[in-house]
Every structure is written in C-alpha cells, then in structure tokens.
Phi, psi and omega in degrees: 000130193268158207284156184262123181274071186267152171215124199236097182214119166289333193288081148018257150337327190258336176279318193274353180280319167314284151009285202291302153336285187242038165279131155127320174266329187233158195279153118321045208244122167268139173237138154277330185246176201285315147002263167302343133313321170300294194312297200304325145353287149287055147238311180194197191323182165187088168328322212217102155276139169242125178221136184289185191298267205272100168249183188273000181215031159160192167289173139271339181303334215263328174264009149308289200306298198309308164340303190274006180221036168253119219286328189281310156308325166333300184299350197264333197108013185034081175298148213269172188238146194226102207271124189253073188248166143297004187250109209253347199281138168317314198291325182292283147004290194272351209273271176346322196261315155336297134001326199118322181312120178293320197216159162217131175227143188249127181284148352289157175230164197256131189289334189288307220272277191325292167344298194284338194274328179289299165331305170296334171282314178258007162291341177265004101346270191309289186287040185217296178282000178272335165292341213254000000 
C-alpha cells in the first residue's frame, strides 16, 4: 500500500508542481483549505501531512498545533507534518517546529529534495512504529 499523502495547498500551480513530484510513489489528497483538511482527515489513514504557512481560512502553524492535540490523529498515529511555505525567516522556521513540525521546506523547492525529505519522514514513522 503506497504511503498517503495530504496536501493542504491553496496555490494552483504549487499543486500541480507537487502532483508531478510525488505522483506515483505516493496515494495523494489535496485540500485547499484547513476545511478541507479537517474532512480528509476524518475520512482515513494519512501518513504525511504537507502545508503551507497561508491558506484561505486560517494559518498552518495554528493547525500544526490543533493537529497534535486532537485525539483522533492522536490515534492514528499523528502523521507526521512537514510544512512547504514561502516563508523563509528563522522566526517562521522555529514558529513551525513549536507548532509541532517534523520539516520545514521553503519555496521554491527542488522536487527531488522534496521527494527524499517526504520518503523519508515516513520510513522513520513506519520504523518508529514497527519498533514500538
């Protein structure tokens, strides 16, 4: 079963850059909004979340955190979150790992470096829990 992916990106363009990236090694789900991150969520498995900074109905930082202190990912194993922003200043960066963020990669990003940081975040998931 290839690994699940959510991707909570409003930017047209940054989805299909995304798309193009991590099509094939990993299932997909796009969200544009935090909305819509909640359903896909609640709907099943999730592996990965990757998010931006700025969506249209809220921050990502405020819902990195809500993300770690909700019982139903809790249960899931709280996939882990790697955050893709435009937002490059160290102040961003640590707001982000406070927040909960396993990465932080800043756009633009070179799709092979995304690919391997994503791959990678969840083989060291998958071996954290195959261990536990």
């Amino acid at each position: 079963m290839k690994p699940r992916v959510l991707v909570v990106e409003d930017a047209p363009d940054q989805m299909l850059l995304i798309r193009a990236t991590l099509n094939g090694d990993f299932e997909l789900a796009f969200a544009a909004t935090l909305t819509e991150a909640r359903s896909e969520l609640a709907a099943g498995r999730t592996d990965l979340v990757l998010l931006d900074s700025n969506l249209p109905d809220g921050n990502g930082f405020d819902f990195c955190a809500e993300l770690s202190g909700q019982d139903r990912v809790a249960a899931a194993g709280d996939p882990p979150v790697v955050f893709l922003s435009g937002l490059k200043d160290a102040p961003d960066r640590i707001r982000a790992f406070r927040a909960g963020a396993s990465d932080y990669l800043t756009k633009p990003f070179h799709p092979a470096e995304l690919r391997a940081r994503v791959a990678a975040r969840i083989r060291r998931e998958r071996e954290r829990f195959s261990s536990a």
